[in-house]
C-alpha positions as CSV (number, residue, x, y, z in Angstrom):
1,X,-9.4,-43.5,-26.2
2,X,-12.7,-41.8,-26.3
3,X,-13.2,-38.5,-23.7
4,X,-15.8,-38.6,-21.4
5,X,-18.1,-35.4,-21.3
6,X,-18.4,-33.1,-18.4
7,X,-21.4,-33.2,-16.3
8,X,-22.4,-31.1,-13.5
9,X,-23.0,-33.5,-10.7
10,X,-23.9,-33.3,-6.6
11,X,-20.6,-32.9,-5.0
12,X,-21.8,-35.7,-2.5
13,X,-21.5,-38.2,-5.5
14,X,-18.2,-37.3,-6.4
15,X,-15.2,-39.6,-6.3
16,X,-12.5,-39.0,-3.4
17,X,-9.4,-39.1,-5.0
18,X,-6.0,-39.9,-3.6
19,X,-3.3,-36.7,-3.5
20,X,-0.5,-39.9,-4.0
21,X,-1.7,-40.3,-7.6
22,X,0.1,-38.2,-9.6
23,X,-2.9,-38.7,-12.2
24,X,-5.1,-36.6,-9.9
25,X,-3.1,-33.2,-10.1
26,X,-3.6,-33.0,-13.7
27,X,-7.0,-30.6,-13.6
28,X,-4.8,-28.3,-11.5
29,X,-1.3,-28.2,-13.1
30,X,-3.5,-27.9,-16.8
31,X,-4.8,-24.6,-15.8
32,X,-1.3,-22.9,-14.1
33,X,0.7,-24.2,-17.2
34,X,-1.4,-22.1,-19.6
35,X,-1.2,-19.2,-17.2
36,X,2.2,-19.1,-17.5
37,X,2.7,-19.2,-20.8
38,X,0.1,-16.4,-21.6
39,X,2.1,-14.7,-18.5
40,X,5.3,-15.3,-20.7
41,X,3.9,-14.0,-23.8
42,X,2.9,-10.7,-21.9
43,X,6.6,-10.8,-20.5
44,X,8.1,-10.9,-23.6
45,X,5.6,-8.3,-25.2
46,X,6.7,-5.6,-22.8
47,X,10.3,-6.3,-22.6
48,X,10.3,-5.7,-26.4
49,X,8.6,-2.6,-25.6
50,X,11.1,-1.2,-23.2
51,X,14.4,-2.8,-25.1
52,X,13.4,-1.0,-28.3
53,X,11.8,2.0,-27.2
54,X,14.1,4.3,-29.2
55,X,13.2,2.7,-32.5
56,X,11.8,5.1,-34.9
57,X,7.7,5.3,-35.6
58,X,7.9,2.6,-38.4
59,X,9.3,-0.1,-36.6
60,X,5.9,-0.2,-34.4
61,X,3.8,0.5,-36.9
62,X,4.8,-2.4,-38.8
């Protein structure tokens, strides 16, 4: 299946689109998914900050 571009367009022209459709969520779940899983990384990132803070100098230089 070929994508279609994006194109700005008048908002009066645009579809209406059923909330029922599960299809039609997709633009906004997309968006929160990555979030969370940048929000995870960060997560992670400072618990291994905190858990291993007494570590000596060359284990965070490495």
């Amino acid at each position: 299946m070929i994508a279609k571009l994006s194109a700005l367009v008048e908002v009066s022209k645009l579809k209406i689109k059923s909330v029922l459709n599960p299809f039609s969520n997709v633009p906004i779940i997309d968006p929160c998914s990555g979030y969370m899983a940048e929000l995870t990384a960060v997560n992670l990132s400072w618990d291994s900050v905190y858990r291993y803070r007494h570590m000596p100098k060359e284990y965070y230089d490495d």
